[in-house]
N, C-alpha and C positions, 0 to 999 in steps of 0.2 A: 499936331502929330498926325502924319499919315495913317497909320494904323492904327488906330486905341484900341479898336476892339482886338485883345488876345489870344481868341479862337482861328485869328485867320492871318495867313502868311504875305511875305513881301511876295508876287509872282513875278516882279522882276528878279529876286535875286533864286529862284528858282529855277526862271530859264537861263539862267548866266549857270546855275549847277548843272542844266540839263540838257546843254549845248552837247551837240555832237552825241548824244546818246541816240539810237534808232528810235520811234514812237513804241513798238513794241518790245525793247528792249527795256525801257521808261517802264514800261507799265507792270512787266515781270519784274522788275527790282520795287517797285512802292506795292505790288499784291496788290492792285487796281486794274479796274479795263480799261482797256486802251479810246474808249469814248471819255471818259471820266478825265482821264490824263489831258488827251488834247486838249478837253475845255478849260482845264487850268491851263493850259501854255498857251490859249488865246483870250485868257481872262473872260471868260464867258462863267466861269462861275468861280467860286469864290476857293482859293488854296488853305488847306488845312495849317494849320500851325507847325506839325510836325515834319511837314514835309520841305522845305525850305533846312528845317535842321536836321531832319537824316541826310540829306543832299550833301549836306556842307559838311557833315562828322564822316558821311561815307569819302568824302575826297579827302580828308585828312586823312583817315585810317591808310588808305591807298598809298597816299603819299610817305608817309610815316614806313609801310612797310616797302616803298623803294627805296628810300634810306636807309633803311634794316637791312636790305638785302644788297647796298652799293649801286644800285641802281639809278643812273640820271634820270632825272625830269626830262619828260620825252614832249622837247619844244620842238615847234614848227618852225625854222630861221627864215624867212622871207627875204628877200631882196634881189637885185637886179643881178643876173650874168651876163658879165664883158667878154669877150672874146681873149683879151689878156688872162682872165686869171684861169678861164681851162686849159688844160695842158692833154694836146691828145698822145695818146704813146705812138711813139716812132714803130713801122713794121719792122719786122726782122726780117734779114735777106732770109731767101728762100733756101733751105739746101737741097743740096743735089744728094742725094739716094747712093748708098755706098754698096757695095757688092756684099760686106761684111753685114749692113743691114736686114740682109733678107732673111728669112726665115727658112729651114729646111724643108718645108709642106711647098713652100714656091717651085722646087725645081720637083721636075718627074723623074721620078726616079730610073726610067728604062732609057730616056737620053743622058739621060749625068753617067751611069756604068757605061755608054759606049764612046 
């Protein structure tokens, strides 16, 4: 058994919960400082028990409530773009400017009376 002892957590499945989180963002969600935090994410010292499983129930709840609320799982789609499959939009001819378009503040008013 990798772990026997019960006091202390997997710190890999840790940083797999703690990917992408900022280090100070890490450390205000576990009420730890942000020295304490790194040295678990560089195994420099040893992860509490609890924290592996607040990790993994706080990303359930999360999830749980983007389903609640119809909300998709917000995946990153990776892959390659071909030149076939973007489609750029066509311009549109330009138009030409109608006499009807102008506004009455355009003409002055002491040439338009004469």
């Amino acid at each position: 058994m990798r772990f026997p002892n019960l006091r202390y957590g997997n710190p890999t499945e840790f940083a797999h919960y703690a990917m992408g989180i900022p280090l100070k963002d890490l450390a205000r969600i576990l009420r730890r400082d942000e020295r304490t935090v790194s040295d678990w994410l560089r195994a420099k010292k040893r992860v509490p028990w609890w924290v592996p499983e607040y990790m993994r129930l706080r990303q359930m709840e999360q999830a749980d409530i983007r389903r609640q609320m119809n909300m998709t799982a917000i995946d990153t789609k990776m892959g390659v773009v071909r030149g076939d499959v973007i489609e750029l939009a066509t311009r549109r001819p330009k138009k030409e400017p109608q006499v009807t378009d102008l506004r009455l503040d355009d003409f002055d008013p002491i040439t338009a009376a004469n």
